[in-house]
C-alpha positions in Angstrom: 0.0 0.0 0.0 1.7 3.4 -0.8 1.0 6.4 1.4 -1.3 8.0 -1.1 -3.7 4.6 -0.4 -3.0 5.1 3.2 -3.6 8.6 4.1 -7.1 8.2 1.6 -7.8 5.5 4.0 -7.1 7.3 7.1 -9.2 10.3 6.4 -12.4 8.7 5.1 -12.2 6.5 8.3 -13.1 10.5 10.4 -16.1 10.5 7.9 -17.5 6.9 9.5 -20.3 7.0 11.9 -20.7 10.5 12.0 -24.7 11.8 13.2 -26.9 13.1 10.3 -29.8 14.9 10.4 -32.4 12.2 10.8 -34.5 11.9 7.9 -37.5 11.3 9.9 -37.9 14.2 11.7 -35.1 16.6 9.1 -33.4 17.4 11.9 -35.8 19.1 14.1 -36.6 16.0 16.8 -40.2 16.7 16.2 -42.5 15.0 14.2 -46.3 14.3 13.9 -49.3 13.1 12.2 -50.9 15.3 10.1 -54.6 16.6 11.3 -55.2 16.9 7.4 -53.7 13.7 5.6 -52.9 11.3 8.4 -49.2 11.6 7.0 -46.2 12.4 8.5 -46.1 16.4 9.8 -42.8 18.0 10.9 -41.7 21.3 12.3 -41.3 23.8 10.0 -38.3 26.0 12.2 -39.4 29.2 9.7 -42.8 29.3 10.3 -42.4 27.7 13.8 -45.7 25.6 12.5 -46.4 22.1 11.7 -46.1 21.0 8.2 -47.5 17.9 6.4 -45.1 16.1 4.2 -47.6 14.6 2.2 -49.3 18.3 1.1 -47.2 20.1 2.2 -49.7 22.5 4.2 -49.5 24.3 7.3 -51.4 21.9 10.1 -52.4 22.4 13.7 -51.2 19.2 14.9 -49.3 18.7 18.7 -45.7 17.7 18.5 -44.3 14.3 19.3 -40.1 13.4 19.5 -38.9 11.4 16.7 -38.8 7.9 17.4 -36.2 7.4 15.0 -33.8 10.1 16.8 -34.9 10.4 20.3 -36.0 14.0 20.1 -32.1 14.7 18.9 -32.3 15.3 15.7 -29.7 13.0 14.1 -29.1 9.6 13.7 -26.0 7.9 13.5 -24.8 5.8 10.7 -22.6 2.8 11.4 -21.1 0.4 8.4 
């Protein structure tokens, strides 16, 4: 292996298991069901509303923490 191979090696390996923003929730550790569709409704941070991801309208809906994040917001990836 020549250094080139190594050092490529050693720097994607700071890359592995680093948190994303859960796709779930988008980041935001909130999600819920929409009051209109019945489909997935997150936080919009702009608007500070509920938004349904299916229509893409404003909803009234309570917030819930992600399942898939824990409330944090990101998930973490392992290989």
């Amino acid at each position: 292996m020549t250094q080139d191979q190594h050092d490529h090696i050693e720097h994607s390996r700071q890359f592995d298991n680093v948190p994303k923003d859960c796709p779930e929730c988008e980041g935001t550790g909130k999600v819920s069901l929409s009051d209109c569709c019945g489909a997935i409704a997150i936080l919009n941070t702009q608007l500070n509303k509920m938004t349904c991801m299916s229509c893409f309208k404003p909803c009234d809906s309570e917030l819930d923490t992600c399942d898939d994040c824990y409330g944090t917001g990101e998930v973490q990836y392992e290989d």
